[in-house]
N, C-alpha and C positions, 0 to 999 in steps of 0.2 A: 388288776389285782394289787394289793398293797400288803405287801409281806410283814412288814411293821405292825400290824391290827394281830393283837394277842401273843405277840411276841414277850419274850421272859427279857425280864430288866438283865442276869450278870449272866455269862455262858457257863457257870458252873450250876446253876440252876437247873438247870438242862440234866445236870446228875443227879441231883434230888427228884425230879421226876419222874429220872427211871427208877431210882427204888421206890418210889410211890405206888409207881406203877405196876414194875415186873425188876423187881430186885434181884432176882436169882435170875435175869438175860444177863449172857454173857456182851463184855465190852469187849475184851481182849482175848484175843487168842494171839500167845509170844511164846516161840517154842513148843514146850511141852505143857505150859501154864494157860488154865484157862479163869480169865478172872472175870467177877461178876460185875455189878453196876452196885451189889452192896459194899462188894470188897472194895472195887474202886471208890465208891463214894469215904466207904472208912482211914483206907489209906491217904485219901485226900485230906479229910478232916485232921488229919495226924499231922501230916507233912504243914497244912496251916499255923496247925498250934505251935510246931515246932516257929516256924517263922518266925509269928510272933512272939516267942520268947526270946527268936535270937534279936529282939530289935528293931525290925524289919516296922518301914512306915506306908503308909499309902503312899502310891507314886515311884518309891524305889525299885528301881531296876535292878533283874537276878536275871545274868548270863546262864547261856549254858551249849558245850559241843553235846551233842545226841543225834544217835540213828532212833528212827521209828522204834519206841519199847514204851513200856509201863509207866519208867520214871519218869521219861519226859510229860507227861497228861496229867501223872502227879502233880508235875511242876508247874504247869499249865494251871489246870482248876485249881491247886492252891493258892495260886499267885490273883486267880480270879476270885478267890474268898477273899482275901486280905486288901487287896486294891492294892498290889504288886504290877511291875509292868516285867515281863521277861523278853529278853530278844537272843538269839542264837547266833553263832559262827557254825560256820562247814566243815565237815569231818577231813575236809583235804585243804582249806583254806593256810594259808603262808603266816608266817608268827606273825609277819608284820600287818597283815590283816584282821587277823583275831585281836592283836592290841590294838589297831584302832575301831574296832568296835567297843572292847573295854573299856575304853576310854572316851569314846565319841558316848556310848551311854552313860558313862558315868555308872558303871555295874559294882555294887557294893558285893555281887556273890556271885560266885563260879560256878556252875553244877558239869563236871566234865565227865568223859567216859576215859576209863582207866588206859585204855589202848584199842587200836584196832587197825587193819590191814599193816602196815610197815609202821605206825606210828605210836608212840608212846605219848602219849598225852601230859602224862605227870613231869616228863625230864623238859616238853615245851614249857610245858606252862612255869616250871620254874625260872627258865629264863625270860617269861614275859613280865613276871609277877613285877618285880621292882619297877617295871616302866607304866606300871598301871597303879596307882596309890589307891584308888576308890575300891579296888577289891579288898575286900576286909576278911570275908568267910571263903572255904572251896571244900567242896562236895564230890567224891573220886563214884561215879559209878558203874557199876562191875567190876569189882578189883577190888584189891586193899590200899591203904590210903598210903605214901610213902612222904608226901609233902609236909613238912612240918604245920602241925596246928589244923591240917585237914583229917573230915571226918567221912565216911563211904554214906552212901544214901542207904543202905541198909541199918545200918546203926542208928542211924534219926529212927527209922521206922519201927524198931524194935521197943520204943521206949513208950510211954503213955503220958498224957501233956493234958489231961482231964482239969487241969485248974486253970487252961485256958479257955478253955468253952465259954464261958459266958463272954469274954473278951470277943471271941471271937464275932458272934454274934451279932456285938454292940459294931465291930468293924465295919463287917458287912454291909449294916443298913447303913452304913454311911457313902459307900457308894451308887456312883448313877451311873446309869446304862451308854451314857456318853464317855467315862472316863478311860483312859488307855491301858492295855490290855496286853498288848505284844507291840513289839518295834523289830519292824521286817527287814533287814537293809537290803536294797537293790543292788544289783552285781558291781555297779561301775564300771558299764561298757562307757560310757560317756564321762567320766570322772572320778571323784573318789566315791564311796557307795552313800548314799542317803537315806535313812533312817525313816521308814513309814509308820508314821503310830496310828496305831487303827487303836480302836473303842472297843466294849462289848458289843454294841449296836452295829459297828461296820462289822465286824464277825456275822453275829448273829444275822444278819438280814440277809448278809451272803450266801450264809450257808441254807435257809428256808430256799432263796430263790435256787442255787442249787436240788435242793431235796425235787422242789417242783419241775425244772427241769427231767430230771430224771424218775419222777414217779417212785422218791425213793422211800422207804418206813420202815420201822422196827424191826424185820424179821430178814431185812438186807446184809449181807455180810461184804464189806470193802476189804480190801485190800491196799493197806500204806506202806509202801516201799518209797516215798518220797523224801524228799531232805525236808526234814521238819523246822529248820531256820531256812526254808522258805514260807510262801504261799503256799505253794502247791500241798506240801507234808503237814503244814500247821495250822492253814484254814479248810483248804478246798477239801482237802480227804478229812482230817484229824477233828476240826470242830466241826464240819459234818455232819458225822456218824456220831459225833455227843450230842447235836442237836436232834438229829430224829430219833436216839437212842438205839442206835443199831451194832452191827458187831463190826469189828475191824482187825484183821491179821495183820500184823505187826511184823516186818523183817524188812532188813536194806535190799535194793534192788539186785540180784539175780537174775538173769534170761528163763536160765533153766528151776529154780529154786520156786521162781515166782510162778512157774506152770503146773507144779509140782505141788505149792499151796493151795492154789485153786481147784485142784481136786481135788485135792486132800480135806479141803476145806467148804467145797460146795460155792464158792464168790459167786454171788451176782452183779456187784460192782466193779468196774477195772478202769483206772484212771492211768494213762503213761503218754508222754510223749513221743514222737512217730522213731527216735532212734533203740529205744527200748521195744517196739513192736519189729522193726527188723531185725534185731540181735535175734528175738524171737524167732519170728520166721526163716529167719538163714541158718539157724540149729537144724539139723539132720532128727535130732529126738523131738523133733515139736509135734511132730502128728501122733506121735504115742500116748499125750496128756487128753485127760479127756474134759471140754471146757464147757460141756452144756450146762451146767447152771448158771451160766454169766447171761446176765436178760440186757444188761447196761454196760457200754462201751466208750470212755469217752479217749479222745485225741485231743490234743492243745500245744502249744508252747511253741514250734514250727509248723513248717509246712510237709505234709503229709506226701510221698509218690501215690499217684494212682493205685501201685502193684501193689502197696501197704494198706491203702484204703480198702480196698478189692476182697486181698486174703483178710482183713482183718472182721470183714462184712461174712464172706464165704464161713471162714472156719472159727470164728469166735459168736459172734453175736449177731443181728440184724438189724439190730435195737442202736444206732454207731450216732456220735455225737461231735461234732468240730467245733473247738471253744478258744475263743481269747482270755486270756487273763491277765491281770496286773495286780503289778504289786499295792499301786496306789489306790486300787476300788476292791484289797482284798481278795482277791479272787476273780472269778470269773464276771464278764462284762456282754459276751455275747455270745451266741452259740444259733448251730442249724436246727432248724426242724427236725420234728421226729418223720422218717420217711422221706427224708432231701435225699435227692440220688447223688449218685458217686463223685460226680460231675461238680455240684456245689457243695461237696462235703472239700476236693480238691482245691479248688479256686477262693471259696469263700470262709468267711468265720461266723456266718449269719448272720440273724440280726439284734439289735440291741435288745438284752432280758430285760423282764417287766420290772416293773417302779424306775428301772433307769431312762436318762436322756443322754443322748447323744448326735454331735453334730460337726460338720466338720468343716474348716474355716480357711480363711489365708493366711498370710504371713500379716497382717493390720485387725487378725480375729473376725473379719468380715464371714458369714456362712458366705460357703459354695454351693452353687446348684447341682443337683443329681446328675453322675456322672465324671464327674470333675473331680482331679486328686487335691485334696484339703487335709489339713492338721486333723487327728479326731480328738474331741474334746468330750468329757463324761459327766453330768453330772446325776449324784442319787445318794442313799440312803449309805452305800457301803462305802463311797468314796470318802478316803482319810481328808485330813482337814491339814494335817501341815508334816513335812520332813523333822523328825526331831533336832533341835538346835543348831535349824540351819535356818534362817529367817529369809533368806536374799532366795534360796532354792527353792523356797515355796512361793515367796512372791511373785517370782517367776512360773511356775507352775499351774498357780492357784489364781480365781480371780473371787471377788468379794461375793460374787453371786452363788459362788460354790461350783463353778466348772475348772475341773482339771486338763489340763493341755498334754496328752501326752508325749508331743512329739514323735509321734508312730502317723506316717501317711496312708488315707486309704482314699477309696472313692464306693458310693453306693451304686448296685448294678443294676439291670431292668429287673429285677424281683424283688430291689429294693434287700438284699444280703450286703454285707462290708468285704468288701473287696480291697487285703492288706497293699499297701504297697511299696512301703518299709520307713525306716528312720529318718528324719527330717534333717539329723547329719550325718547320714552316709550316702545322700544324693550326692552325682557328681555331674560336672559336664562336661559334655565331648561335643567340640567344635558348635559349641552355644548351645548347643540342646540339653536339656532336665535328665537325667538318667535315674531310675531308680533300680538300684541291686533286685527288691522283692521281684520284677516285673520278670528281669533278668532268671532269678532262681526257677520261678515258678513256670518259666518255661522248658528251660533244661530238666526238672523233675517230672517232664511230660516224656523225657526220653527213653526210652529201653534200656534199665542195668543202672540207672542211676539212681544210688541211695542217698548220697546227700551231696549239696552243693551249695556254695556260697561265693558271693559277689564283693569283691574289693576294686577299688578304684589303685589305679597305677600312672604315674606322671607317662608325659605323653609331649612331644616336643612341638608336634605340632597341634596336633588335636585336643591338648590342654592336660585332661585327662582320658584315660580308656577302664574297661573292665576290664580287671581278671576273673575268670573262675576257679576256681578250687572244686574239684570233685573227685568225690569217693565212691565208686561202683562196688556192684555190690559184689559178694565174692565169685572168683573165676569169670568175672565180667571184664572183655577189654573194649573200652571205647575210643574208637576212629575221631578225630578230632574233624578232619574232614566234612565226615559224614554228619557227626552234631553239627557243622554249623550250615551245613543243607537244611538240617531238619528245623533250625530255629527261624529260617528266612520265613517259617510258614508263620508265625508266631510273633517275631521281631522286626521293626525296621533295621535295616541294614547297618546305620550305625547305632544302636542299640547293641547286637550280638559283640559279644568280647572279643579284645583282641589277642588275648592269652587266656594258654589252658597250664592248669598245675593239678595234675592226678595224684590222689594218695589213697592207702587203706584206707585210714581213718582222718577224719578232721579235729583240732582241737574242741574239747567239750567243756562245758559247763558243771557244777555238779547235777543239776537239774534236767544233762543231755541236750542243752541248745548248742549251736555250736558260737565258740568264742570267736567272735569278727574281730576284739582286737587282739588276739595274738598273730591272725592271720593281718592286717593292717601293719603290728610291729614287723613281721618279716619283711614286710615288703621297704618299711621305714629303713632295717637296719641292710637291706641289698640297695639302697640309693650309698646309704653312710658309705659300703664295704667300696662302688664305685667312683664314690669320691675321693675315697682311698685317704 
């Protein structure tokens, strides 16, 4: 199948569609607001006009902090009319992260949210603004504007910009389906973060080969509780559901809020990663919501427990889906069958979705044969083409042929599924043997009570390096250390199993709910420093 065959040149196209179509289907349902695909498509055309009168050229970049809501898809499809590029920071990201993204894009505009949880947005961003020159305009939304010279996204919207229309028009046809669209930056677990510019075309093809996955159409209702300066909130769920023209509930993630929409709201879509499906399930109110409209269930971003897979199969859906994704092909790259039992929904991330290739290599890019742990390497239609203004990071990356190196180890198993088996630098060795953390994880999450774990390497005087584990049980669960490393002999060679255990509630997260390896690595960095005294 070749998803590209009748595919729409800009992703905002996709909304003139729907009102061609079915203009009064609702897009949005936020809060108490229910908005249609004509209202969206008009406020779009608004928030363009405005654009361009403020200036705004092809190719400039408009920042913006946002939870899943209205403005942000505003921002999105208008920036898609005008051949704008937008890229986000994270509602909980550090000043000195948010300026270097303002500055690594080179963002002439701010679209921020006026406050939320402990944070004030307006009192950061004033102390960012001076170290960021390229922001010229900023946008307060939800709130009133306090910043000098900024104006709220409701005021833009209130206004009527009708002597831009023909403008607008003339813009439009001047972009191709190739040009960049969003700048995604990756966490910087391995660096500072790198800048993915995806196209309308890596969007769009992304999101068709998702639809197909999932059997998903028009009359679907998602649900986006995702961080929208990722993947996950800005292609996989959010362009989506604008490309099939479907409906999408809009709120930040909630355990309980999010069980509570999905009645409320009928979902037959549910996209979360496996720490958001526990929260779930270890809520005492969970069996009170009632989740039969959900026909489609997917799981991603870690690795799943059995216990999680199981209840998630039992009391949500049967329809249950295990997917990889990245930032650098956009979205999702591989995923199980419909009907894979529990067993390779656990171990594997199946196998490569259609128009893609993938293959997995050595450390000289030679393929390895079936079986064997190799580099995995992607190439296809969604995969970006370069890190923004980072030349040396994509050359590396990137080869002339169009395959991407992810540096994520796997190997293919007798059913021919990808079978993870972690980061190409956070292998270690003990006593000359290859060690990989996932191999590690993936067995310990075969244990009884255990919610989440992770693998860090630990100096070792004689054996070079050893593992630690870090593990989080789940609640009122105590695990024997003992007894886990009985149970892992069945699973592990001997020196494989770690040689330290570190139990906690919780593990440090990600916004996204992966867990952070390197704050777990600093600790251990800064108990050598505290011994060396």
């Amino acid at each position: 199948m070749t998803y590209t065959q009748g595919a729409l040149r800009l992703l905002s196209d996709y909304v003139v569609q729907a009102v061609q179509e079915r203009p009064d289907h609702i897009a949005f349902l936020y809060g108490d607001q229910r908005i249609t695909y004509r209202e969206f498509a008009a406020q779009v055309e608004r928030l363009a006009c405005y654009l361009l009168k403020l200036g705004v050229q092809k190719g400039d970049r408009l920042a913006y902090l946002m939870t899943p809501r209205p403005e942000f898809f505003y921002l999105y499809m208008a920036a898609s009319r005008i051949g704008a590029i937008i890229t986000g920071v994270g509602t909980r990201q550090s000043d000195k992260e948010i300026e270097y993204v303002l500055n690594n894009s080179e963002a002439r505009a701010m679209f921020i949210l006026h406050s939320m949880y402990e944070f004030d947005y307006q009192d950061r961003l004033q102390k960012i603004l001076p170290n960021c020159p390229s922001v010229k305009n900023v946008f307060i939304v939800g709130g009133q504007a306090r910043l000098e010279n900024a104006l709220t996204f409701d005021e833009i919207l209130q206004q009527d910009y009708a002597e831009y229309k023909a403008e607008l028009l003339e813009r439009e046809a001047q972009i191709s389906t190739h040009d960049g669209l969003i700048i995604v930056y990756t966490s910087g677990s391995t660096g500072v973060p790198k800048g993915a510019l995806m196209s309308h075309q890596n969007i769009i093809h992304m999101s068709l080969v998702e639809i197909g996955m999932c059997g998903a159409g028009a009359d679907d209702v998602w649900i986006n509780h995702l961080p929208v300066n990722h993947v996950s909130g800005a292609t996989e769920v959010g362009a989506t559901v604008i490309v099939s023209n479907a409906t999408q509930v809009l709120e930040p993630f909630n355990p309980i809020k999010t069980l509570e929409l999905i009645q409320r709201h009928k979902v037959t879509v549910l996209g979360q990663v496996p720490t958001m499906f526990a929260m779930q399930f270890a809520s005492p109110e969970y069996d009170q919501y009632d989740l039969s409209s959900l026909k489609t269930v997917v799981i991603s971003g870690a690795m799943a427990p059995l216990e999680t897979l199981r209840k998630m199969r039992d009391t949500m859906c049967d329809n249950c889906y295990n997917c990889l994704g990245l930032t650098e092909v956009s979205g999702l790259i591989t995923y199980t069958a419909k009907g894979d039992s529990l067993e390779t929904l656990n171990l594997t991330v199946g196998k490569v979705a259609p128009d893609f290739e993938m293959k997995l290599v050595d450390p000289k890019r030679q393929t390895v044969a079936d079986g064997e742990v190799g580099e995995i390497a992607y190439r296809g239609t969604s995969v970006i083409k370069e890190y923004f203004k980072l030349p040396e990071a994509t050359a590396a990356a990137f080869d002339k042929e169009g395959w991407f190196y992810s540096g994520d180890l796997g190997l293919i198993d007798e059913d021919g599924n990808l079978r993870m088996v972690g980061r190409s630098k956070e292998m270690f060795i003990t006593n000359g043997e290859n060690i990989y953390p996932a191999e590690i994880e993936e067995a310990i999450m075969r244990y009884p009570g255990v919610m989440l774990c992770a693998v860090v390497a630990v100096p070792h005087e004689i054996a070079g390096e050893v593992g630690r584990a870090y593990i989080a049980p789940l609640p009122d669960v105590t695990i024997e250390v003992e007894k886990l490393k009985e149970f892992l002999k069945e699973y592990l060679a001997s020196y494989k199993i770690p040689r330290e255990y570190v139990f906690r509630e919780m593990l440090p997260m990600t916004l996204l709910g992966k867990i952070e390896k390197k704050v777990l690595r600093q600790e251990v960095e800064a108990e050598l420093k505290a011994k060396k005294g």
